[in-house]
N, C-alpha and C positions, 0 to 999 in steps of 0.2 A: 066396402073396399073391393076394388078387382082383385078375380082370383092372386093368389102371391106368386105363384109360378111364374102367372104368364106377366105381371110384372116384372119379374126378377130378371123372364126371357128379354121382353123389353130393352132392359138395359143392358144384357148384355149386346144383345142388338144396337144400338145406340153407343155402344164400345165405354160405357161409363160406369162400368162394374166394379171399378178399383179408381182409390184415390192414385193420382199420379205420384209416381214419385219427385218428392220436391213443391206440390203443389198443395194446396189449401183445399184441393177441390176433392168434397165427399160424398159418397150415391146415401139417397135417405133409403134405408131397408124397412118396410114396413113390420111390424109385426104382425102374427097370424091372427086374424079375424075369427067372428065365428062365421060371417058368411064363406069366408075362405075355406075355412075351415070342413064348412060341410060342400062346400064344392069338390074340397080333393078327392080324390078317389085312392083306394089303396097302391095303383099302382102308381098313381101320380108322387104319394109320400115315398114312396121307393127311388123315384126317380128324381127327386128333391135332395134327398139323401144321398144318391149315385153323385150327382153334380156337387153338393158341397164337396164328399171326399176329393173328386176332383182340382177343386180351387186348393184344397188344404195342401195336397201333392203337390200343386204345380207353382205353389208359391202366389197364391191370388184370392188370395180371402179377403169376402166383402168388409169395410172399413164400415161399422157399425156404430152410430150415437148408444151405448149400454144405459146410458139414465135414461135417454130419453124413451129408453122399451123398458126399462124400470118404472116411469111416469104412464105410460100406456097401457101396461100389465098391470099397473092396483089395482083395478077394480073386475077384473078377471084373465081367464087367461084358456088358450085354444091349440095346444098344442095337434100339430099332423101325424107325430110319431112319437113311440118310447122304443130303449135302447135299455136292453139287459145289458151289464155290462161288468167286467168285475175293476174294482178299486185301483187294479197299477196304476199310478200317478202317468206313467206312458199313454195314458188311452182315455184324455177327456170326451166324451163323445160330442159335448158342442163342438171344441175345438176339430177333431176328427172329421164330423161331417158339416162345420162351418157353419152351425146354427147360432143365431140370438135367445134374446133371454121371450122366455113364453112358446117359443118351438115347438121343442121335446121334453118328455119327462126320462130322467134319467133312474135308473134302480141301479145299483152298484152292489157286487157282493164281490167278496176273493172267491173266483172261481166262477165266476157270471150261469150261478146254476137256479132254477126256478123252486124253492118249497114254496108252502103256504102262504107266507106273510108275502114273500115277492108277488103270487100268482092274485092275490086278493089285491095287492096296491096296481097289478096290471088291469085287476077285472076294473078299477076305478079310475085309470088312463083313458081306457075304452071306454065300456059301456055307459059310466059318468063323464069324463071328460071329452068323451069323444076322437080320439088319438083312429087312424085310418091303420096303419103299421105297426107292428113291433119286431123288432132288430133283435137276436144272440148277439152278442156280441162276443168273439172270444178273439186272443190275442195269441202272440209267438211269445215263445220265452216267460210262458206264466209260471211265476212260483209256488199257484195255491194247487196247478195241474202237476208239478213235479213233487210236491209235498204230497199229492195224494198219490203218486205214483211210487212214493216212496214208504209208504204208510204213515207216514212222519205224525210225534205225540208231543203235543202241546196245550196245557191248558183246554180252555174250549175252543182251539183250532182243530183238533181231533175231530170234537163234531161235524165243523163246518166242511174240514174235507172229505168227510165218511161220503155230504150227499153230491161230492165224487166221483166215488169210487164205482158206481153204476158203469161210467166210461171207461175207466180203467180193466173191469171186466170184460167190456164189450170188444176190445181191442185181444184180438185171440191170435192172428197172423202176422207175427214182427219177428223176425231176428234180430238175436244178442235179449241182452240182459231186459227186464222189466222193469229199469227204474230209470231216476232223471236223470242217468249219464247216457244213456241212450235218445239221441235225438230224434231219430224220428219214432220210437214207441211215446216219446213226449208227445212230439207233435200231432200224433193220430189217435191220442189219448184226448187232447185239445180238438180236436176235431168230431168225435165221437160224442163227447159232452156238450158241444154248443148243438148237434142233431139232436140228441135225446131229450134236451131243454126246451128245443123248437116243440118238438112232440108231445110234450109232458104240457107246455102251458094251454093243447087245445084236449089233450088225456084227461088234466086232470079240472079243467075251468068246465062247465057246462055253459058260463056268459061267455067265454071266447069261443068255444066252440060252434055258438049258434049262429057271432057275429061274421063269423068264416063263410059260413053256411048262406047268409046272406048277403055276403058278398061287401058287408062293410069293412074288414080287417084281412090281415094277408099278417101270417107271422110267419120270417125270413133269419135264417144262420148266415151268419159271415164273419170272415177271422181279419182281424188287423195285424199287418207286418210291421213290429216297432221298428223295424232296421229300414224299410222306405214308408211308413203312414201310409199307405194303402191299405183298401179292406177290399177284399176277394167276396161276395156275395154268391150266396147255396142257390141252387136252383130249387 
């Protein structure tokens, strides 16, 4: 299969990225190969990624056969990127960055923050699966960042927002209060935590860190705004 990118360019070149409105008429979206796959480049998966959010904003998300990349994916699969992300029902990452089935591997946590179990199923994105990218993904208006800015005691949600609370600390210069009624100590608590996660999963992986190192993976922070679907991307 030709690279997928430069298919995808194709047609948008070709002006037949979207089924018409009204019309019958549908673009085939290939799923990702493994030659594709090892063609991409890290920054190419970034910019794959840039362009889905795009279509998702702008009202122009590719018109996708889902069986028939269910039929194409049984017998393996090649995703270009994974996407830390946390569970708000707001922030599907296929839908987000306008991916199909076989893409992206998605990890989902309340509070999109990287421990062991996360950074082991990422070492197995990458270095087994091959994934070029991985995404933070954090959001506006998270409730697992305000709950942990709040100290909040629940069951074993207590735990889950303890590994947190790092961000919460790090966050030293805000006026007004230190909890979720203060919006922006929220929102720079949400931003703190998707940095330190970026950091933590080449800190504490020595397989991601080498994949870095040779230029196979690029791990990237960026926030998504539920109030316009936009994702802001960290430099």
């Amino acid at each position: 299969m030709a690279n997928r990118r430069q298919f995808l360019q194709s047609l948008s070149a070709a002006g037949i990225l979207l089924a018409v409105s009204g019309s019958s008429v549908q673009s085939e979206v290939p799923v990702m190969s493994k030659e594709a796959q090892g063609d991409t480049t890290p920054d190419q998966a970034l910019a794959l990624l840039k362009e889905g959010n795009e279509r998702f904003v702008s009202g122009k998300m590719l018109k996708r056969d889902l069986m028939a990349q269910v039929r194409a994916t049984a017998w393996g699969q090649y995703p270009f990127a994974a996407v830390l992300g946390c569970i708000d029902s707001r922030v599907p990452p296929e839908f987000v960055f306008d991916q199909g089935i076989g893409d992206i591997f998605s990890a989902r946590v309340a509070g999109n923050f990287a421990d062991t179990d996360i950074i082991g199923s990422l070492e197995f994105a990458t270095r087994i699966a091959g994934a070029k990218l991985i995404v933070v993904l954090g959001h506006t208006e998270c409730g697992a960042i305000k709950g942990a800015c709040d100290n909040a005691q629940l069951g074993n949600l207590t735990q889950t927002l303890s590994n947190i609370l790092p961000a919460v600390y790090a966050v030293r210069d805000v006026q007004g209060e230190r909890n979720s009624k203060n919006n922006a100590f929220v929102q720079q608590v949400t931003e703190a935590n998707v940095r330190l996660n970026v950091q933590a999963l080449t800190d504490r992986s020595t397989v991601m860190q080498g994949l870095v190192k040779q230029g196979q993976l690029k791990v990237v922070g960026a926030m998504y705004d539920v109030s316009t679907g936009r994702v802001t991307f960290y430099g």
